[in-house]
ROVEXTI-57563 format. One record per residue: residue number from 0; z, y, x of N, C-alpha, C in turn. Coordinates in nm, 4 decimals. Layout:
// ROVEXTI-57563
SITE / seq / n_zz / n_yy / n_xx / ca_zz / ca_yy / ca_xx / c_zz / c_yy / c_xx
SITE / NUM / Z / Y / X / Z / Y / X / Z / Y / X
...
//
This chain:
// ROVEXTI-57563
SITE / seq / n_zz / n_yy / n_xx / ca_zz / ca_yy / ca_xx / c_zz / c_yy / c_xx
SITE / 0 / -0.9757 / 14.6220 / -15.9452 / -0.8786 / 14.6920 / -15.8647 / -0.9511 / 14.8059 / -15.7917
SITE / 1 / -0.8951 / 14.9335 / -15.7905 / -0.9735 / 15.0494 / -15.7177 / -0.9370 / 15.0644 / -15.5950
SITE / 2 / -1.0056 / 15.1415 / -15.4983 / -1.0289 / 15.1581 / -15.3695 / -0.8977 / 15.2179 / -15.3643
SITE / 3 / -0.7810 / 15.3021 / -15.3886 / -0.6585 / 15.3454 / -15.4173 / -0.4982 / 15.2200 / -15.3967
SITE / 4 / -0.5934 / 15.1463 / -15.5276 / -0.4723 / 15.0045 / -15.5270 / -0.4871 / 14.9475 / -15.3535
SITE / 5 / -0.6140 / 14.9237 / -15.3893 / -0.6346 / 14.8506 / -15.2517 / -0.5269 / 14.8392 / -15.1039
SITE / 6 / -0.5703 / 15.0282 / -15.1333 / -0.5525 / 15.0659 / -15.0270 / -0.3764 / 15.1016 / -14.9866
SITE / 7 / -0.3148 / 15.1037 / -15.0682 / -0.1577 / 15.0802 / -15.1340 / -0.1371 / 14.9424 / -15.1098
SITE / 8 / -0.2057 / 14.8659 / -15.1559 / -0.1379 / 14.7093 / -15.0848 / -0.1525 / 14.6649 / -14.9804
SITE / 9 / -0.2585 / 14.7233 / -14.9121 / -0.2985 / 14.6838 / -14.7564 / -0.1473 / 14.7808 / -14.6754
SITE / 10 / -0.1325 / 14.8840 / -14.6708 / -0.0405 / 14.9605 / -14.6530 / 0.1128 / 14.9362 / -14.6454
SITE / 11 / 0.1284 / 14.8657 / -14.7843 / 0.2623 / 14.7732 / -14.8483 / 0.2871 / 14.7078 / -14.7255
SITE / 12 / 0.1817 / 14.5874 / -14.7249 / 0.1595 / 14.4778 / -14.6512 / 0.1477 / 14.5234 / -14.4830
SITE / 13 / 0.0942 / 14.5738 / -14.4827 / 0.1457 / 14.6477 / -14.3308 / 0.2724 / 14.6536 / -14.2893
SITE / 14 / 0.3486 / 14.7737 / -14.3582 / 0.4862 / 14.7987 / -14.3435 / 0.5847 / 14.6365 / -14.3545
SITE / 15 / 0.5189 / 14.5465 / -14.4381 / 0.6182 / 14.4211 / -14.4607 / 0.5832 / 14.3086 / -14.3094
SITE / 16 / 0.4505 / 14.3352 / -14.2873 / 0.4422 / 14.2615 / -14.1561 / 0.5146 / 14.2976 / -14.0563
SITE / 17 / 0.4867 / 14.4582 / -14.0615 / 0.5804 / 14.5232 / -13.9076 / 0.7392 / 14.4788 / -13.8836
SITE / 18 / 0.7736 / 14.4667 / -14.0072 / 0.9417 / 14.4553 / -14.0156 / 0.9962 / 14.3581 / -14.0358
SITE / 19 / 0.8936 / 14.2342 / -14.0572 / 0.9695 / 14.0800 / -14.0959 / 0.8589 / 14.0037 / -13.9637
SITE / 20 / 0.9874 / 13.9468 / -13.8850 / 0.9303 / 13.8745 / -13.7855 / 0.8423 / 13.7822 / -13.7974
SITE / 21 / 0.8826 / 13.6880 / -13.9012 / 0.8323 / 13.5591 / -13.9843 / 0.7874 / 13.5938 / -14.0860
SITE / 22 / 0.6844 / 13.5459 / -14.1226 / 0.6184 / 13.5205 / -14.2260 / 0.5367 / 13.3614 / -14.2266
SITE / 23 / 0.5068 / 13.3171 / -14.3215 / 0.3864 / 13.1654 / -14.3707 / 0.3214 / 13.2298 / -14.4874
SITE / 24 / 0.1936 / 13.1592 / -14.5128 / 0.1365 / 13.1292 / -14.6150 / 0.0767 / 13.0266 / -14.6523
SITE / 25 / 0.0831 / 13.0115 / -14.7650 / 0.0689 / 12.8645 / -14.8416 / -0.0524 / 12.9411 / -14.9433
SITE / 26 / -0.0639 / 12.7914 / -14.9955 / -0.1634 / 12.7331 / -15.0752 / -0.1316 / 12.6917 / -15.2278
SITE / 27 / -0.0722 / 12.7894 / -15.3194 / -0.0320 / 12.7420 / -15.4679 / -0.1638 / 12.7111 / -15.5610
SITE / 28 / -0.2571 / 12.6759 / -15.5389 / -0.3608 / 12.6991 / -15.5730 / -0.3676 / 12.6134 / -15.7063
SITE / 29 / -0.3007 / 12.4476 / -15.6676 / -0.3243 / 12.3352 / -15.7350 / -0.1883 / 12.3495 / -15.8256
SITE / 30 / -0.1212 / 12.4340 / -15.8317 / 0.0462 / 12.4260 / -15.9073 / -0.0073 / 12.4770 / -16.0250
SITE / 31 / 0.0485 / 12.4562 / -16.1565 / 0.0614 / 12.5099 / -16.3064 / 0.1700 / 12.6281 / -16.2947
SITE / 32 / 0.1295 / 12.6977 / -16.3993 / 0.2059 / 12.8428 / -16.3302 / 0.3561 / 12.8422 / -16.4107
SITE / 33 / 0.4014 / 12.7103 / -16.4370 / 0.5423 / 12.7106 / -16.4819 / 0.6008 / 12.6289 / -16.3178
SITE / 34 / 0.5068 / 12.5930 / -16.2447 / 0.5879 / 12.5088 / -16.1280 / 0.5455 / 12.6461 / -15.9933
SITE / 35 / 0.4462 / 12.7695 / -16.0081 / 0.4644 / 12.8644 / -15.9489 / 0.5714 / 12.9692 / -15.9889
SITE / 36 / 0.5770 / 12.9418 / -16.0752 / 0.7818 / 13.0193 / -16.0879 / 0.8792 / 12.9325 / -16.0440
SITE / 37 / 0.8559 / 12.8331 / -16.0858 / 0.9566 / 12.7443 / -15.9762 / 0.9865 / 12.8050 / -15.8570
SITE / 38 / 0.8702 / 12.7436 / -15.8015 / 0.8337 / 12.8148 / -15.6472 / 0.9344 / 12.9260 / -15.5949
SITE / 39 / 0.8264 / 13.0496 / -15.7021 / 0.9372 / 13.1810 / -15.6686 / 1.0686 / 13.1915 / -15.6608
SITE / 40 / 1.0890 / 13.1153 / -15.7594 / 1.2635 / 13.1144 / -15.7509 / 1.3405 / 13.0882 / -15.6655
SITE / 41 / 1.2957 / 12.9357 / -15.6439 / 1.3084 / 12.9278 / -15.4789 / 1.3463 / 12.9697 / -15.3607
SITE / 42 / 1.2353 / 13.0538 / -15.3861 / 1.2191 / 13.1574 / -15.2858 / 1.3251 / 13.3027 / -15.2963
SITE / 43 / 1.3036 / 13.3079 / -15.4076 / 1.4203 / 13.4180 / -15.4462 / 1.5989 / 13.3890 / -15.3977
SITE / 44 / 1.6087 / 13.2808 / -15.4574 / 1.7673 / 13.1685 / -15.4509 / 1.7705 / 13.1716 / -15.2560
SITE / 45 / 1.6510 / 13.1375 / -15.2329 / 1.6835 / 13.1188 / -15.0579 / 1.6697 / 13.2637 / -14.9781
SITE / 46 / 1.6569 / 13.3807 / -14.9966 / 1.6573 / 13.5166 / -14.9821 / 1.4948 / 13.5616 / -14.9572
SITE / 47 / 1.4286 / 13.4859 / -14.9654 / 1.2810 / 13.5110 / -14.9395 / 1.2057 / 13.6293 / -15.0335
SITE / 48 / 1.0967 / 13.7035 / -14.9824 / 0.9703 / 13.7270 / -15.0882 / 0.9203 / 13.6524 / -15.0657
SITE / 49 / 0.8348 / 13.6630 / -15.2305 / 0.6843 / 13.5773 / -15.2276 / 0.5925 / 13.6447 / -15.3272
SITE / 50 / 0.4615 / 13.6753 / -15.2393 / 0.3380 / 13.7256 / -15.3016 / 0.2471 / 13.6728 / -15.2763
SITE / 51 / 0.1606 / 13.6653 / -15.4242 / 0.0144 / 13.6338 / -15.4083 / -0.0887 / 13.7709 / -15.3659
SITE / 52 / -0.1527 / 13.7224 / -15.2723 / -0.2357 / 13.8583 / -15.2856 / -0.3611 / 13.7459 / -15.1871
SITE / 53 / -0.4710 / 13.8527 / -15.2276 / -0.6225 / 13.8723 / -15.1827 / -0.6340 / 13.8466 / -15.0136
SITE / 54 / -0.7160 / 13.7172 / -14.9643 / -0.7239 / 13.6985 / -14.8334 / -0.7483 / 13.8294 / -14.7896
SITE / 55 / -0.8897 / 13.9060 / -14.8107 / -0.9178 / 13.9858 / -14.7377 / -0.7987 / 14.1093 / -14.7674
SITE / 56 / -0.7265 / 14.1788 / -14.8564 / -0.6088 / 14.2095 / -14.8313 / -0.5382 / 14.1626 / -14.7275
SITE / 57 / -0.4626 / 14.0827 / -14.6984 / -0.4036 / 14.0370 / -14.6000 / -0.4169 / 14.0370 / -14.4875
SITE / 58 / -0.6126 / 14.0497 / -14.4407 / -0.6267 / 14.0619 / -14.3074 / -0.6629 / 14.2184 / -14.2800
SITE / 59 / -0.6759 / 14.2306 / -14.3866 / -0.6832 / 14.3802 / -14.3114 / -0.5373 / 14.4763 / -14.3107
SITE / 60 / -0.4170 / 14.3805 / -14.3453 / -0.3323 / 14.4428 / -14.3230 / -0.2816 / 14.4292 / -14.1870
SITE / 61 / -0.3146 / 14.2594 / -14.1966 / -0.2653 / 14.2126 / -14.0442 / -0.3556 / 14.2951 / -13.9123
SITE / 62 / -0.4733 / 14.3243 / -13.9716 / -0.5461 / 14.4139 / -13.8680 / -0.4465 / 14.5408 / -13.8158
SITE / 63 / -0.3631 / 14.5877 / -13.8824 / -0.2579 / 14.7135 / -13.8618 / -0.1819 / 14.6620 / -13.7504
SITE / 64 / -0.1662 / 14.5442 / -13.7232 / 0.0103 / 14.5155 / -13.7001 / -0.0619 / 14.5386 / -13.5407
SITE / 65 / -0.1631 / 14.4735 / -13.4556 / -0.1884 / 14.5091 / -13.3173 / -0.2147 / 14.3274 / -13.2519
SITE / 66 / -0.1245 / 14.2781 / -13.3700 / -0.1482 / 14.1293 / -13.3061 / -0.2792 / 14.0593 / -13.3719
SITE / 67 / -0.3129 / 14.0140 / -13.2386 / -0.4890 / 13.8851 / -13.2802 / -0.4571 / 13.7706 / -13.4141
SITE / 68 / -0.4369 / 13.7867 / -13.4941 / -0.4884 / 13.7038 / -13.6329 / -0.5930 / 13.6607 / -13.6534
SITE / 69 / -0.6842 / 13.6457 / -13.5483 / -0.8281 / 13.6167 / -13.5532 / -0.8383 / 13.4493 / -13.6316
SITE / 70 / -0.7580 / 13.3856 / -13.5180 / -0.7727 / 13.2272 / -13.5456 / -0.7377 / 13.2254 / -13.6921
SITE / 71 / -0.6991 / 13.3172 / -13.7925 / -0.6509 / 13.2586 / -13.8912 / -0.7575 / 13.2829 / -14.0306
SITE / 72 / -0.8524 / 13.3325 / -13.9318 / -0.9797 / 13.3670 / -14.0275 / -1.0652 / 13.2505 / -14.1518
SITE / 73 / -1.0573 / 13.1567 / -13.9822 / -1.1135 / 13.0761 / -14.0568 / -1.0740 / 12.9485 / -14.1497
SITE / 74 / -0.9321 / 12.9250 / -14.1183 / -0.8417 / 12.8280 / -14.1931 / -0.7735 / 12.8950 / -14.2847
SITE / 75 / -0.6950 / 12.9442 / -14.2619 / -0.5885 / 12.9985 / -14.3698 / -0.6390 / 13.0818 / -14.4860
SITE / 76 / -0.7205 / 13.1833 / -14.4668 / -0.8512 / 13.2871 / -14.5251 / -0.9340 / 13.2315 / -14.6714
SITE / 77 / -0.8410 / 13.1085 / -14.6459 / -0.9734 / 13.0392 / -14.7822 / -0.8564 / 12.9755 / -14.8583
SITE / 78 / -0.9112 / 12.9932 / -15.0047 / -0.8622 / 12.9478 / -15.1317 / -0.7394 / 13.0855 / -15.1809
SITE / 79 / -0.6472 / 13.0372 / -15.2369 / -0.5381 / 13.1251 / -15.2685 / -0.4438 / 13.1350 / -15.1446
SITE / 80 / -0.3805 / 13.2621 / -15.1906 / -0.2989 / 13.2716 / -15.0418 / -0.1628 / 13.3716 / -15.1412
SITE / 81 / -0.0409 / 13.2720 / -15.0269 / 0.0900 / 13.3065 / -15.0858 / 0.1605 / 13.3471 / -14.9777
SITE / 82 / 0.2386 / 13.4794 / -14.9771 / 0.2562 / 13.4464 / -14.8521 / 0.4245 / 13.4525 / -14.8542
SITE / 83 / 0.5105 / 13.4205 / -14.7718 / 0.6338 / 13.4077 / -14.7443 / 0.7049 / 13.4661 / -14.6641
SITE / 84 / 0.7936 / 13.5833 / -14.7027 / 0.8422 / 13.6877 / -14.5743 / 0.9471 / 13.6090 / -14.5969
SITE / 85 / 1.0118 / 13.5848 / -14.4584 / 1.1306 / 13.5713 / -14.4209 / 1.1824 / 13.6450 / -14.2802
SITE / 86 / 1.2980 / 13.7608 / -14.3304 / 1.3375 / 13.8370 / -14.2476 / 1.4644 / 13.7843 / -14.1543
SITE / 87 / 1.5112 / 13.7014 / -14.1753 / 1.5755 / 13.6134 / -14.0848 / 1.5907 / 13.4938 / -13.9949
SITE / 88 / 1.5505 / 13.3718 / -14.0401 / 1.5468 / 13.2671 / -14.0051 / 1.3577 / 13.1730 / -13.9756
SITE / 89 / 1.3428 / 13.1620 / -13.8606 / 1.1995 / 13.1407 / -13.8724 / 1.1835 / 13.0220 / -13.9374
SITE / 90 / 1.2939 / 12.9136 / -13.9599 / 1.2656 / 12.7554 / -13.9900 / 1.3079 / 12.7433 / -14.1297
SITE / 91 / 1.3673 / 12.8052 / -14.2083 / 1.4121 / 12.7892 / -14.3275 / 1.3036 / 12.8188 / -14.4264
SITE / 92 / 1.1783 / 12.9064 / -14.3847 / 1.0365 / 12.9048 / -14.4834 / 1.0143 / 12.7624 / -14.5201
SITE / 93 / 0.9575 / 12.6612 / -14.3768 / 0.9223 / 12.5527 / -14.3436 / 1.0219 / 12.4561 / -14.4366
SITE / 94 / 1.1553 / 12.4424 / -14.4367 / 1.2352 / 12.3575 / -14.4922 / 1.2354 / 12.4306 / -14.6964
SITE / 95 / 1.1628 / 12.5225 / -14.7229 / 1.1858 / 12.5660 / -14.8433 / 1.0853 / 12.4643 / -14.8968
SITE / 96 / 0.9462 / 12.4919 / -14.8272 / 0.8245 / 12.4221 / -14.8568 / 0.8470 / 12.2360 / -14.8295
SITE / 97 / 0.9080 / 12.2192 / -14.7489 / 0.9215 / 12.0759 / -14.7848 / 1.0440 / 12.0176 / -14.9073
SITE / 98 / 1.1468 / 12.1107 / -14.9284 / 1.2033 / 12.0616 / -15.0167 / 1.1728 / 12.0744 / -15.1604
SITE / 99 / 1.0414 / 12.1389 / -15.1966 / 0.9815 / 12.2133 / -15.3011 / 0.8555 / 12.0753 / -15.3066
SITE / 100 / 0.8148 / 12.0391 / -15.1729 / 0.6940 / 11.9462 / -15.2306 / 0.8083 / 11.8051 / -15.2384
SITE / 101 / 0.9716 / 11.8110 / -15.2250 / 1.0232 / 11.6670 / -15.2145 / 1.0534 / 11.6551 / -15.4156
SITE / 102 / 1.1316 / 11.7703 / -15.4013 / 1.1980 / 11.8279 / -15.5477 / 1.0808 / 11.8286 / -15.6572
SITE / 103 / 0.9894 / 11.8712 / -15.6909 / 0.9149 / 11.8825 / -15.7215 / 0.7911 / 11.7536 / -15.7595
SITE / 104 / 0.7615 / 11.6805 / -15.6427 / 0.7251 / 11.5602 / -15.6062 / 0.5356 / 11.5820 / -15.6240
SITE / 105 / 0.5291 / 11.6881 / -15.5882 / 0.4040 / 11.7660 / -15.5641 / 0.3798 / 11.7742 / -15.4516
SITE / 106 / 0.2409 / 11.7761 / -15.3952 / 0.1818 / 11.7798 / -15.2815 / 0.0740 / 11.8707 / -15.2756
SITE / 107 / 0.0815 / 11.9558 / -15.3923 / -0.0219 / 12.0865 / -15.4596 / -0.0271 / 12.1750 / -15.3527
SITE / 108 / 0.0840 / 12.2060 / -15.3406 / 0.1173 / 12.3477 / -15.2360 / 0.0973 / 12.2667 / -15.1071
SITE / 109 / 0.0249 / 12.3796 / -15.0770 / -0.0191 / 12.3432 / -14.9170 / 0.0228 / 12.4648 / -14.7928
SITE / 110 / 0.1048 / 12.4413 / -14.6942 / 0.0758 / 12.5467 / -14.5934 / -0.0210 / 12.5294 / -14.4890
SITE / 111 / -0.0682 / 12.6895 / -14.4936 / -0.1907 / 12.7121 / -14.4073 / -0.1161 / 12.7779 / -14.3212
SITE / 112 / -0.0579 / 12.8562 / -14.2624 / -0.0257 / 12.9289 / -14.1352 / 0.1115 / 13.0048 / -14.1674
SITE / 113 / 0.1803 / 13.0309 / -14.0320 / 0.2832 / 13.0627 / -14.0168 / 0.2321 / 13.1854 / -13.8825
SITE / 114 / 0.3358 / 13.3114 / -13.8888 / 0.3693 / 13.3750 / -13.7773 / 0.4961 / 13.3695 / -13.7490
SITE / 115 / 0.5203 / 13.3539 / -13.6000 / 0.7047 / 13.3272 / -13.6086 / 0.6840 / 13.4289 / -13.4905
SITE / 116 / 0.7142 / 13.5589 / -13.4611 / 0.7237 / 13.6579 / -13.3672 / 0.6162 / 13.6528 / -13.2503
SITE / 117 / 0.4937 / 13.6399 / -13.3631 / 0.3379 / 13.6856 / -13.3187 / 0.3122 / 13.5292 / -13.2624
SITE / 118 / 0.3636 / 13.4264 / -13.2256 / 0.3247 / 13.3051 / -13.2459 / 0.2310 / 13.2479 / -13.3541
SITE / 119 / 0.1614 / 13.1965 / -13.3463 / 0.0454 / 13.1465 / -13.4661 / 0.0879 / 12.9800 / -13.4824
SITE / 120 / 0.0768 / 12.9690 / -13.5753 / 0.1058 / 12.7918 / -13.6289 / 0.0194 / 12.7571 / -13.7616
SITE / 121 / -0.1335 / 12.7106 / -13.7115 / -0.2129 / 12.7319 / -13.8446 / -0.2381 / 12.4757 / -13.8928
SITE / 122 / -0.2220 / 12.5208 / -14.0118 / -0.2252 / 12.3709 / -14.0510 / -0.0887 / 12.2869 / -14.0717
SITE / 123 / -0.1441 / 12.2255 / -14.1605 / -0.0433 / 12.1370 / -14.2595 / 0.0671 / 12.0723 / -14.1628
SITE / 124 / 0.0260 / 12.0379 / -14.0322 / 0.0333 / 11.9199 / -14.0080 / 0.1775 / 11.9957 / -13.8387
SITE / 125 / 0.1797 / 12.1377 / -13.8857 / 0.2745 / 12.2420 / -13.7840 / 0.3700 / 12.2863 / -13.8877
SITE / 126 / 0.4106 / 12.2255 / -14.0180 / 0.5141 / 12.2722 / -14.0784 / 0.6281 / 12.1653 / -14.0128
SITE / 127 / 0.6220 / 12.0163 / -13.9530 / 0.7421 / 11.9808 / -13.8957 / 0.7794 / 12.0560 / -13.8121
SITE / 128 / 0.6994 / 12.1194 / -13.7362 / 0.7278 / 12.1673 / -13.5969 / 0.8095 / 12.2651 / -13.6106
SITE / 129 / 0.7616 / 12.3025 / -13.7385 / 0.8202 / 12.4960 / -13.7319 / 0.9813 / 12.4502 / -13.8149
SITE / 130 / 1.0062 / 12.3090 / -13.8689 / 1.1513 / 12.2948 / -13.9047 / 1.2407 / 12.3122 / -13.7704
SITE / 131 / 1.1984 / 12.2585 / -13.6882 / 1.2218 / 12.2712 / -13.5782 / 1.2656 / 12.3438 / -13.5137
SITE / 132 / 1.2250 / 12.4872 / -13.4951 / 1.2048 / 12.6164 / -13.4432 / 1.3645 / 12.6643 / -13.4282
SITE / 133 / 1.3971 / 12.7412 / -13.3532 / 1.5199 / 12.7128 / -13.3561 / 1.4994 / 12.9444 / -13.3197
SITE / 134 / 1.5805 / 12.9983 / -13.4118 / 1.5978 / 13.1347 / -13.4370 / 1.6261 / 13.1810 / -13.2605
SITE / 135 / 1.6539 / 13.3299 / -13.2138 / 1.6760 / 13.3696 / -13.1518 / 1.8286 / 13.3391 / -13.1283
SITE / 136 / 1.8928 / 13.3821 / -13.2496 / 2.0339 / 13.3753 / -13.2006 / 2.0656 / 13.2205 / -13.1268
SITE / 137 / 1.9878 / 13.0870 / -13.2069 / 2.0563 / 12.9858 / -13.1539 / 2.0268 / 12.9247 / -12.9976
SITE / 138 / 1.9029 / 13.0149 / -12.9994 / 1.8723 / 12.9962 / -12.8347 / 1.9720 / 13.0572 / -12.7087
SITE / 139 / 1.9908 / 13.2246 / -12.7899 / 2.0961 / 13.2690 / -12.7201 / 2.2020 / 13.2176 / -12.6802
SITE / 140 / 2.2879 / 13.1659 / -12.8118 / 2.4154 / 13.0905 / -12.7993 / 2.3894 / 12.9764 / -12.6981
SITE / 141 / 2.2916 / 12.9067 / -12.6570 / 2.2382 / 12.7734 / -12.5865 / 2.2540 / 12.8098 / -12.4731
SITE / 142 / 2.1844 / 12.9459 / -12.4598 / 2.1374 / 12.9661 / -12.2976 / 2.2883 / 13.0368 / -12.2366
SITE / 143 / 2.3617 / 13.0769 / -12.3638 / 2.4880 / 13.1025 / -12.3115 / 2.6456 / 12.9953 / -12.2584
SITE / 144 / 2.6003 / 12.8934 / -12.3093 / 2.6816 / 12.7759 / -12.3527 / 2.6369 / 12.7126 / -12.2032
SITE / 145 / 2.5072 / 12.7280 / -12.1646 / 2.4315 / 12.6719 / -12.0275 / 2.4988 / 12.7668 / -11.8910
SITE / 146 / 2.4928 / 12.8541 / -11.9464 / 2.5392 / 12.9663 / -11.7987 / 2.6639 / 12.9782 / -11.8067
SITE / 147 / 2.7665 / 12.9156 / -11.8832 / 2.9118 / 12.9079 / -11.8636 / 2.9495 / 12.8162 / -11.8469
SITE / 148 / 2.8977 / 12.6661 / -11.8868 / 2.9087 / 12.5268 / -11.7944 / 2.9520 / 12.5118 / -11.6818
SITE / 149 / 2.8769 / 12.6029 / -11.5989 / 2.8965 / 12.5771 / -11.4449 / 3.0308 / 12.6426 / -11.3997
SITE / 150 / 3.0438 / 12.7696 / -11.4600 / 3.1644 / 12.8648 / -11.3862 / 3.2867 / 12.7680 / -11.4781
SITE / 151 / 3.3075 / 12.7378 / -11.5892 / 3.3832 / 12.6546 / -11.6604 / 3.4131 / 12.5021 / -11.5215
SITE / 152 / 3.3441 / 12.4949 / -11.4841 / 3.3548 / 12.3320 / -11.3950 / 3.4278 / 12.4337 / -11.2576
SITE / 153 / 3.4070 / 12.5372 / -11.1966 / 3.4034 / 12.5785 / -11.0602 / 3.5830 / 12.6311 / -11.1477
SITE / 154 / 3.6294 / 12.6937 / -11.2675 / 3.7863 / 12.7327 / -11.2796 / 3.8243 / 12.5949 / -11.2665
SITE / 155 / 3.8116 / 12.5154 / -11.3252 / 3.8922 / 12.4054 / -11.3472 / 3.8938 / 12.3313 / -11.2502
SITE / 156 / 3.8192 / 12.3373 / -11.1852 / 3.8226 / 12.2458 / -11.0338 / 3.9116 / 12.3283 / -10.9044
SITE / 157 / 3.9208 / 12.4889 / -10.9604 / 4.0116 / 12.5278 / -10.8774 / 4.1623 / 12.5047 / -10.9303
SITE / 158 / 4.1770 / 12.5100 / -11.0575 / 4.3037 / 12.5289 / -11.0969 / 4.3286 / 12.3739 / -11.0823
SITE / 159 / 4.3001 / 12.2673 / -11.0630 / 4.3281 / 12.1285 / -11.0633 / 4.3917 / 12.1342 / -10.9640
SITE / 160 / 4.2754 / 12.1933 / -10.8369 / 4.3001 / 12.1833 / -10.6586 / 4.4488 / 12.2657 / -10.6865
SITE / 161 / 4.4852 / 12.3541 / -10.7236 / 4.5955 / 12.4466 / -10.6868 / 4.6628 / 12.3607 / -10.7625
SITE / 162 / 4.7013 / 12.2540 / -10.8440 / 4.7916 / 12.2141 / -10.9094 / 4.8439 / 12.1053 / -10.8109
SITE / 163 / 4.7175 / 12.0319 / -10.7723 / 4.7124 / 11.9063 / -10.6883 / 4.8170 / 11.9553 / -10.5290
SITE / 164 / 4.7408 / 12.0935 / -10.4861 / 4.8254 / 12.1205 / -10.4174 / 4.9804 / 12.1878 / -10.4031
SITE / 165 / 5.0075 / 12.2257 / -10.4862 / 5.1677 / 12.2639 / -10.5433 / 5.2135 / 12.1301 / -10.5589
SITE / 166 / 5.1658 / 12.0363 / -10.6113 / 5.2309 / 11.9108 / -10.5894 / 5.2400 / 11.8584 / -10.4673
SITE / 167 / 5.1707 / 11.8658 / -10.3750 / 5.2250 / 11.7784 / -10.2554 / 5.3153 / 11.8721 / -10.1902
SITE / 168 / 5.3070 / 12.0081 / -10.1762 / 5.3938 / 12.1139 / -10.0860 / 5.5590 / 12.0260 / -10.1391
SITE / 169 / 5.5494 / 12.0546 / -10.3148 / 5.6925 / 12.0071 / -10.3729 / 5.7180 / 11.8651 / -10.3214
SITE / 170 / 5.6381 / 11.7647 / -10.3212 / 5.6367 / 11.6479 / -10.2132 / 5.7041 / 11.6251 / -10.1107
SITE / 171 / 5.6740 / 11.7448 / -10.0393 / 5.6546 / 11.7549 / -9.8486 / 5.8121 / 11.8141 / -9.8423
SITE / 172 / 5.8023 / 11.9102 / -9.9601 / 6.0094 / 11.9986 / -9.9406 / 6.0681 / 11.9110 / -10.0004
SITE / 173 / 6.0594 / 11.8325 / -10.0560 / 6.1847 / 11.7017 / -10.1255 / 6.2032 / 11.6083 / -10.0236
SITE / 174 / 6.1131 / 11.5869 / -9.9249 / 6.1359 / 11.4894 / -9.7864 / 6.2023 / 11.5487 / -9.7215
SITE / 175 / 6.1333 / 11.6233 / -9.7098 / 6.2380 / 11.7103 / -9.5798 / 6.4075 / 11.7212 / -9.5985
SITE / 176 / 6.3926 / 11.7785 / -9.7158 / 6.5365 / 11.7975 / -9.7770 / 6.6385 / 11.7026 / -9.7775
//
């Protein structure tokens, strides 16, 4: 590969870091390359890319982006490296890769690290976590669902009181009467 290609995929890979919040990379290292099309497909069917490319490619793309990738030098940096853009959803990488080592019934593919909006998650053993992970929007909707609780309890407790009290006034004028 010439100093040109190189320098075109580091570049590529730049521009794809800047613009996809999420990304992982895995470990296809141990797969036969009829169960790494699998893979891709996968990945394709669930809206994902997926590329193999050159550790040191990769870090010197991630060197562009401004964020510390340091820690991922020394774990993730070794063997083959796949990596996984996902421009939407940070937890659906994580659930691709476990339903691929369930489906499959392979334990070949390995993930080494995840970025979920400059967050680092390096090792096998942070792909439950990252099923987990819950997107921006669903936090939003949460923290919105939380800050209308209260004013939701303060209408209804007035409109009760004003009901409660229209009933006794109608009470108080039927005695009288």
């Amino acid at each position: 590969m010439t100093r040109e290609e190189k320098g075109a995929i580091i570049q590529e890979l730049s521009e794809k870091f800047a613009a996809t919040p999420y990304f992982y990379i895995t470990d296809t290292g141990g797969l036969t390359v009829a169960e790494v099309n699998a893979f891709r497909r996968m990945c394709f069917q669930r809206g994902f890319e997926y590329r193999v490319v050159k550790n040191t490619l990769i870090a010197k793309a991630l060197e562009t982006t401004g964020v510390d990738y340091s820690s991922f030098n020394d774990t993730v940096f070794k063997g083959l490296s796949g990596i996984i853009f996902s421009p939407e959803n940070p937890k659906t990488p994580a659930k691709l890769i476990k339903d691929f080592k369930k489906e499959a019934g392979k334990t070949k593919i390995t993930f080494k690290g995840a970025s979920i909006e400059g967050g680092l998650f390096i090792g096998e053993d942070q792909l439950a976590a990252l099923e987990n992970v819950k997107s921006k929007q669903e936090m939003i909707g949460e923290i919105i669902g939380l800050l209308q609780s209260p004013a939701k309890n303060v209408v209804s407790a007035l409109q009760s009181s004003g009901q409660k009290l229209s009933g006794i006034l109608k009470t108080l004028s039927e005695r009288e009467g």
